[in-house]
C-alpha positions in Angstrom: -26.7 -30.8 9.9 -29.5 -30.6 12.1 -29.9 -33.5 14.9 -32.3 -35.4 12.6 -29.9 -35.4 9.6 -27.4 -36.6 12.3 -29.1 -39.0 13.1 -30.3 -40.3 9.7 -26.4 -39.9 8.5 -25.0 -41.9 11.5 -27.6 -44.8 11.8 -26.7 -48.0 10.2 -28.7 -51.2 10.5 -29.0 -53.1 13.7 -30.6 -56.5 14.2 -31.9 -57.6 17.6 -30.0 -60.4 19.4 -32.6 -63.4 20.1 -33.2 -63.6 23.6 -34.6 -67.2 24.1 -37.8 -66.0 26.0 -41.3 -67.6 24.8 -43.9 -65.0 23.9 -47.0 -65.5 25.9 -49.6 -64.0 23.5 -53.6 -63.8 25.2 -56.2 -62.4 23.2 -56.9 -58.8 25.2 -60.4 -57.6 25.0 -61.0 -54.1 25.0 -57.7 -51.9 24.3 -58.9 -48.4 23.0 -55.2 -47.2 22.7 -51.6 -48.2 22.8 -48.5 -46.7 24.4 -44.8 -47.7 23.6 -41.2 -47.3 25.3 -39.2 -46.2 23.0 -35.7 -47.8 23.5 -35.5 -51.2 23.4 -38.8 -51.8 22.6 -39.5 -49.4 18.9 -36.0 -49.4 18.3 -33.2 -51.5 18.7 -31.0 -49.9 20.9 -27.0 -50.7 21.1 -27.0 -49.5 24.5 -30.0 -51.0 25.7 -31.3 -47.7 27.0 -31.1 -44.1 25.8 -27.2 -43.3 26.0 -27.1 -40.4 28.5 -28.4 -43.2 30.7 -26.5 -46.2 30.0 -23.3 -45.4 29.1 -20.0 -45.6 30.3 -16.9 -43.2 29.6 -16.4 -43.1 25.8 -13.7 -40.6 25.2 -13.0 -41.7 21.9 -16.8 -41.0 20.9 -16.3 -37.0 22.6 -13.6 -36.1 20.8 -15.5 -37.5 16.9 -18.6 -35.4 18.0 -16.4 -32.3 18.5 -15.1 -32.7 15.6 -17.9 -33.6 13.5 -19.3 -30.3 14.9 -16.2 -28.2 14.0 -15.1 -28.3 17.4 -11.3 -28.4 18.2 -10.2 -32.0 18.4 -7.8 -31.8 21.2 -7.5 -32.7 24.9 -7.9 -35.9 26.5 -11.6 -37.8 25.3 -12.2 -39.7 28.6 -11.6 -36.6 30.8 -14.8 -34.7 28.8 -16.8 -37.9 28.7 -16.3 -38.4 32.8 -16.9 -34.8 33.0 -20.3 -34.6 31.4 -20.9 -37.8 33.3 -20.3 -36.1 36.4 -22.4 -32.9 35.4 -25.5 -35.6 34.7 -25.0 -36.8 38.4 -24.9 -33.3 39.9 -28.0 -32.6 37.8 -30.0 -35.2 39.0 -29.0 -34.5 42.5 -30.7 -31.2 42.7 -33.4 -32.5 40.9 -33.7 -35.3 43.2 -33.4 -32.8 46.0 -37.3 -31.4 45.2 -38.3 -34.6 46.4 -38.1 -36.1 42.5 -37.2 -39.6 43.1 -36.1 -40.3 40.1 -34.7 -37.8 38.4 -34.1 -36.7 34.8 -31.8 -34.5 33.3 -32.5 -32.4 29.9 -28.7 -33.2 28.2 -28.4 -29.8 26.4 -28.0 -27.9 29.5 -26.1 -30.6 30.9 -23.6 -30.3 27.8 -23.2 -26.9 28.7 -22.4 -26.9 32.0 -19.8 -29.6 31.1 -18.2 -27.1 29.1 -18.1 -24.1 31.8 -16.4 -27.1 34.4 -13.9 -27.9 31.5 -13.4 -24.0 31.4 -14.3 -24.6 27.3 -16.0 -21.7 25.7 -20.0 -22.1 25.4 -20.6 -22.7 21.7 -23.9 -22.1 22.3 -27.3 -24.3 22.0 -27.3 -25.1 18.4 -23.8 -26.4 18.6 -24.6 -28.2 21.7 -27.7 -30.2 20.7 -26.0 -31.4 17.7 -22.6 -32.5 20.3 -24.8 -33.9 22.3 -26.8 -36.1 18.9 -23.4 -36.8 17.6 -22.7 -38.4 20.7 -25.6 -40.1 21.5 -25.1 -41.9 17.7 -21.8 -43.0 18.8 -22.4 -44.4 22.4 -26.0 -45.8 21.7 -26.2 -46.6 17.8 -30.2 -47.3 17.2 -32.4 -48.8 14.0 -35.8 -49.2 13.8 -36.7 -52.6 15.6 -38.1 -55.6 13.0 -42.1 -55.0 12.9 -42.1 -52.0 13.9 -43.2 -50.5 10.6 -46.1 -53.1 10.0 -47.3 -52.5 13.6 -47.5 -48.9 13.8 -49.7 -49.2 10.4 -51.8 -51.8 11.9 -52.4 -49.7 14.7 -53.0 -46.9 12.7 -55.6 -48.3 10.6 -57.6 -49.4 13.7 -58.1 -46.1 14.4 -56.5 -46.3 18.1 -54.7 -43.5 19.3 -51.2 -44.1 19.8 -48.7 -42.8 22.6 -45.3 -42.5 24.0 -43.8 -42.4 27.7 -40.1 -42.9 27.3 -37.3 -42.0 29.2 -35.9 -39.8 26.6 -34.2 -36.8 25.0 -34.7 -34.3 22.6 -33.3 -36.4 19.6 -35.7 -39.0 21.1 -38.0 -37.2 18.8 -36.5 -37.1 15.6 -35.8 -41.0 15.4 -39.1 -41.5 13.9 -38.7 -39.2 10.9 -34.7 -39.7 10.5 -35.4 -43.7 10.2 -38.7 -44.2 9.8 -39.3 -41.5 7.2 -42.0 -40.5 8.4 -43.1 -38.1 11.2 -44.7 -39.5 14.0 -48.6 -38.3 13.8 -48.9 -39.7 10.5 -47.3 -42.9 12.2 -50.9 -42.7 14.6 -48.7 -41.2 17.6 -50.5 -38.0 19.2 -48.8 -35.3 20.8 -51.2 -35.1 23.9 -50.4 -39.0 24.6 -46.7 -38.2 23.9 -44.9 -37.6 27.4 -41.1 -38.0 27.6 -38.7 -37.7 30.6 -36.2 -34.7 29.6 -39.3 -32.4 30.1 -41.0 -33.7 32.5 -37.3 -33.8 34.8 -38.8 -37.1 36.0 -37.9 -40.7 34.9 -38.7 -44.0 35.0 -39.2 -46.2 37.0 -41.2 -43.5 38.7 -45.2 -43.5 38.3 -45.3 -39.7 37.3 -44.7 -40.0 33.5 -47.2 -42.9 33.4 -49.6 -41.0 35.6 -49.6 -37.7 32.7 -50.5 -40.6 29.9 -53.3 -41.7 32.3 -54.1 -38.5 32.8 -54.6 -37.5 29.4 -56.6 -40.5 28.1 -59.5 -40.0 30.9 -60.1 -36.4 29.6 -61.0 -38.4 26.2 -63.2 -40.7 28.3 -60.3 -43.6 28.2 -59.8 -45.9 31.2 -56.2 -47.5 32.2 -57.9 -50.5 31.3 -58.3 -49.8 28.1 -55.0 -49.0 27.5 -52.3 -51.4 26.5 -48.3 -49.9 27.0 -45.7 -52.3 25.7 -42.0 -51.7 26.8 -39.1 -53.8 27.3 -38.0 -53.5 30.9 -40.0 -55.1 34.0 -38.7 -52.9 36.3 -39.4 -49.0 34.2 -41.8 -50.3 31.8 -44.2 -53.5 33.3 -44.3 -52.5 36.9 -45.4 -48.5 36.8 -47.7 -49.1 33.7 -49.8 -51.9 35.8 -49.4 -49.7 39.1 -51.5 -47.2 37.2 -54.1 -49.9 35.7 -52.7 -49.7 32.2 -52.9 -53.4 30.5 -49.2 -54.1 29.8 -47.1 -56.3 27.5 -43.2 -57.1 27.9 -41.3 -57.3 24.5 -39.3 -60.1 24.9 -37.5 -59.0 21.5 -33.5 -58.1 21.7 -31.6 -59.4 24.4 -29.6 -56.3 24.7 -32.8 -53.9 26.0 -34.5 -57.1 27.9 -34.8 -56.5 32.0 -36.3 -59.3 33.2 -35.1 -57.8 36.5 -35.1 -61.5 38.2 -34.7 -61.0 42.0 -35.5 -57.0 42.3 -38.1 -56.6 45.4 -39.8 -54.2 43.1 -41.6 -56.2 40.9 -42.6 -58.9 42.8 -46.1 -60.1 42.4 -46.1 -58.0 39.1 -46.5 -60.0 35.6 -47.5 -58.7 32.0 -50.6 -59.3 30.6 -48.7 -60.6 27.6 -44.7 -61.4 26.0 -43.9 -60.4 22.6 -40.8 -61.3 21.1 -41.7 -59.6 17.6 -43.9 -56.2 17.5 -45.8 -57.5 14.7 -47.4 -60.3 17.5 -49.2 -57.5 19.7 -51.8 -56.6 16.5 -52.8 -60.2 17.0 -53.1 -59.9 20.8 -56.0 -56.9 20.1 -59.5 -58.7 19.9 -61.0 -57.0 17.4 -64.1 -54.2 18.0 -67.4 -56.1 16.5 
């Protein structure tokens, strides 16, 4: 199977856990496009983050990707899954070491490495991005996020260009068409406005990824101020997307993916423009173009 038909094999529904937060919801004049997180924000995420990320040592979850790969089954789980764990950590050391401050690894190589410390035999890249999917479905199960549907479509048919800045990875992609059905320009996402952390080696919390959006929407005559980015987590989503002048909103939605990140030095003096605890609530945030 390829990643997406891994994906779209191993995905079962999810609901989001309520989170007791009261959506602040202020008409916002003048947004000429919209950016999302991905992760807790589109899609409910059982990890709260993208999995290379968040989590821990699941050795039981290794040895079901090998085999659902054709891998041998054999050897102890939680000495792989602390291995690729470790691999991830030397990766973004010498990442960080360019004077990236926060780094991002790109988990296919990563994988492979993994495999030349275990002394394994390389099964080569194919194999490897679908370990690494197989994986990923196990440690962070995901499912399209209530309203997310209905407010891609609304977006859509207002004409306003749609983006992504995620911290991601290469199956990142291929959630939209595995559980979504559909791919994401017809969704109203372009690939321009589309800038995810495994190629950029740089990650949230950091500016950078925020900065290419930015970037990008002044060549079409955009401002940060007329740009609206909606994302789940003060800290990586609120707090970079308002140093750069985008218009933000915090979705207040799942209780899993919510970082309120009470008490972090970072984002004092830093507040969204608007709380959402259902996606389908941001179309009616949008004054309308007369």
């Amino acid at each position: 199977m390829t990643p997406r038909e891994i994906i779209a094999a191993r995905s079962t529904p999810l609901e989001p856990k309520p989170t007791g937060v009261e959506p602040r919801l202020p008409e916002i004049d003048g947004i000429k496009a919209v950016l999302f997180d991905v992760y807790g924000t589109l899609f409910v995420s059982g990890s709260g983050d993208v999995g290379t990320a968040a989590a821990a040592s699941k050795g039981d979850a290794v040895l079901d990707a090998f085999a659902a790969v054709g891998l041998p089954r054999s050897g102890d789980g939680d000495a792989v899954a602390a291995t690729l764990i470790e691999e991830i950590k030397k990766r973004q050391a010498e990442i960080r070491g360019r004077g990236t401050p926060y780094p991002e690894i790109e988990i296919v190589g990563v994988w492979a490495r993994a495999f030349v410390t275990l002394g394994l035999e390389d099964p080569g890249r194919d194999v490897l991005a679908r370990l690494a999917t197989e994986y990923e479905c196990r440690v962070n199960p995901v499912w399209p996020m209530p309203g997310c549907r209905e407010l891609l479509r609304g977006l859509h048919a207002r004409r306003l260009p749609l983006g992504i800045v995620s911290n991601a990875q290469f199956f990142t992609e291929d959630l939209f068409e595995a559980l979504l059905d559909a791919d994401r320009p017809s969704l109203g996402f372009e690939p321009d406005l589309e800038v995810f952390s495994y190629k950029t080696e740089e990650a949230k919390p950091g500016e950078e990824l925020y900065r290419r959006a930015a970037d990008t929407l002044a060549a079409r005559g955009l401002t940060p101020a007329e740009t609206l980015y909606v994302g789940n987590d003060m800290l990586n989503d609120v707090t970079p997307a308002a140093a750069v002048g985008f218009k933000t909103v915090l979705f207040a939605g799942d209780e899993r993916s919510l970082r309120m990140r009470e008490g972090d030095e970072r984002i004092i003096g830093v507040a969204p423009d608007a709380i959402a605890t259902d996606l389908r609530q941001i179309i009616n945030l949008l004054k309308p173009e007369r």
